[in-house]
C-alpha positions as a Markdown table, in Angstrom:
| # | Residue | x | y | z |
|---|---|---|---|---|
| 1 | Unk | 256.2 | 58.0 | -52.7 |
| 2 | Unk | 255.0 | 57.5 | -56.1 |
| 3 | Unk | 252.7 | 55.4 | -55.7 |
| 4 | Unk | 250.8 | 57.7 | -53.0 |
| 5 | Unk | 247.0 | 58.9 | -53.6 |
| 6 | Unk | 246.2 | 60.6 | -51.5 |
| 7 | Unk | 243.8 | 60.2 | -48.4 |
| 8 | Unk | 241.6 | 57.6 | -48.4 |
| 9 | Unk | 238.3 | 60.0 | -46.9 |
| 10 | Unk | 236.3 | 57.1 | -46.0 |
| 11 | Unk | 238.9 | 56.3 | -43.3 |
| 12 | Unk | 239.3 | 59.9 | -41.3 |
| 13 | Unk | 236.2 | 61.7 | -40.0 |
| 14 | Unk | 233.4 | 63.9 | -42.1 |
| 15 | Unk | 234.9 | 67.2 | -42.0 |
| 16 | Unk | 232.5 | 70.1 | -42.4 |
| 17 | Unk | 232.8 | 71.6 | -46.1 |
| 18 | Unk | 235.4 | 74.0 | -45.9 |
| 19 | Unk | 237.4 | 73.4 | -43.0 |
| 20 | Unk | 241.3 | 72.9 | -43.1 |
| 21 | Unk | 241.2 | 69.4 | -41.8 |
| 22 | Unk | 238.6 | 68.3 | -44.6 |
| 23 | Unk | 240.3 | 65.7 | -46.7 |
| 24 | Unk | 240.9 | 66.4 | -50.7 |
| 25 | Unk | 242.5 | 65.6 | -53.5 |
| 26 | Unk | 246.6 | 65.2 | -53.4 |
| 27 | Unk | 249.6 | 64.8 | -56.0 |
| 28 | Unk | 251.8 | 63.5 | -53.2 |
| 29 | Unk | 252.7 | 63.4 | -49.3 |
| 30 | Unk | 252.2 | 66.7 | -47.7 |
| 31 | Unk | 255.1 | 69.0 | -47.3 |
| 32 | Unk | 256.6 | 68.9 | -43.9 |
| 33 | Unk | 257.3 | 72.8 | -43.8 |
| 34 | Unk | 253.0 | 72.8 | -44.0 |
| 35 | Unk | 252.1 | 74.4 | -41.1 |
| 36 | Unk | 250.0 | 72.4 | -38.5 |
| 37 | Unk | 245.8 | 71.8 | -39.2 |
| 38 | Unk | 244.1 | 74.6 | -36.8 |
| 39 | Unk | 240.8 | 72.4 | -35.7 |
| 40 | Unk | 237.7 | 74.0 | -35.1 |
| 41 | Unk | 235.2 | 73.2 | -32.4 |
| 42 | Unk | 233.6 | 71.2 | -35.0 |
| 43 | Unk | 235.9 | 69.6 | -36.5 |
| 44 | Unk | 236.5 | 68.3 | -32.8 |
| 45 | Unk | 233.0 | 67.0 | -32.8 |
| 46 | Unk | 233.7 | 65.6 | -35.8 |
| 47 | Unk | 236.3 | 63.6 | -34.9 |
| 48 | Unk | 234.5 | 62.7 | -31.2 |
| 49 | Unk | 231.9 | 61.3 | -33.7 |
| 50 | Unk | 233.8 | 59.3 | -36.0 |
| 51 | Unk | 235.5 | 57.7 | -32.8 |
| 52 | Unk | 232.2 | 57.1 | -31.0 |
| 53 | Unk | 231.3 | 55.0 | -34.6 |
| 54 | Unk | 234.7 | 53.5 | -35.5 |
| 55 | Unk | 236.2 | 52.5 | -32.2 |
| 56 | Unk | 234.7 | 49.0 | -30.3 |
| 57 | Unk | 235.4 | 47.1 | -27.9 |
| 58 | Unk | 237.2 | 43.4 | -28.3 |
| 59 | Unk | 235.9 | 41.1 | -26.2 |
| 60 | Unk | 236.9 | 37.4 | -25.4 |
| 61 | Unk | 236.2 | 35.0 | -22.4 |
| 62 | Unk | 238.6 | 34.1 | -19.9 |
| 63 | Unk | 238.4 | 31.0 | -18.0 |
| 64 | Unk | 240.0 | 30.5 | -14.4 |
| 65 | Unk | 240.7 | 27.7 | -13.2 |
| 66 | Unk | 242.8 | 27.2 | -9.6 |
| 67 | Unk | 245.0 | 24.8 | -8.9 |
| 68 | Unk | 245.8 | 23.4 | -5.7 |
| 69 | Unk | 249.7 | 22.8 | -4.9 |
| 70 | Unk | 250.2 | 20.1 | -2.4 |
């Protein structure tokens, strides 16, 4: 896509420096011959951590009400 940025980093988890799965710079959409991201037992933390931030919970109130049918 042309008009494609890249990754926007504040949106995916804090990567340790280094790792495969860190986000950087990019002309264009990834290849899809790239071979898969091999994740590290950190970069699993990292993403436990960015879900135990990001993620909540949506909560509303439900009323009941019961109705008697005659």
């Amino acid at each position: 896509m042309k008009m494609y940025r890249g990754e926007y980093n504040l949106e995916h988890p804090k990567f340790p420096k280094g790792s495969p799965a860190e986000c950087g710079p990019a002309d264009g959409p990834v290849d899809i011959k790239e071979p898969d991201i091999a994740y590290s037992k950190e970069d699993d933390e990292a993403i436990d951590r960015f879900h135990r931030e990001k993620v909540s919970t949506s909560w509303h109130s439900v009323r009941l009400c019961s109705v008697t049918v005659c």
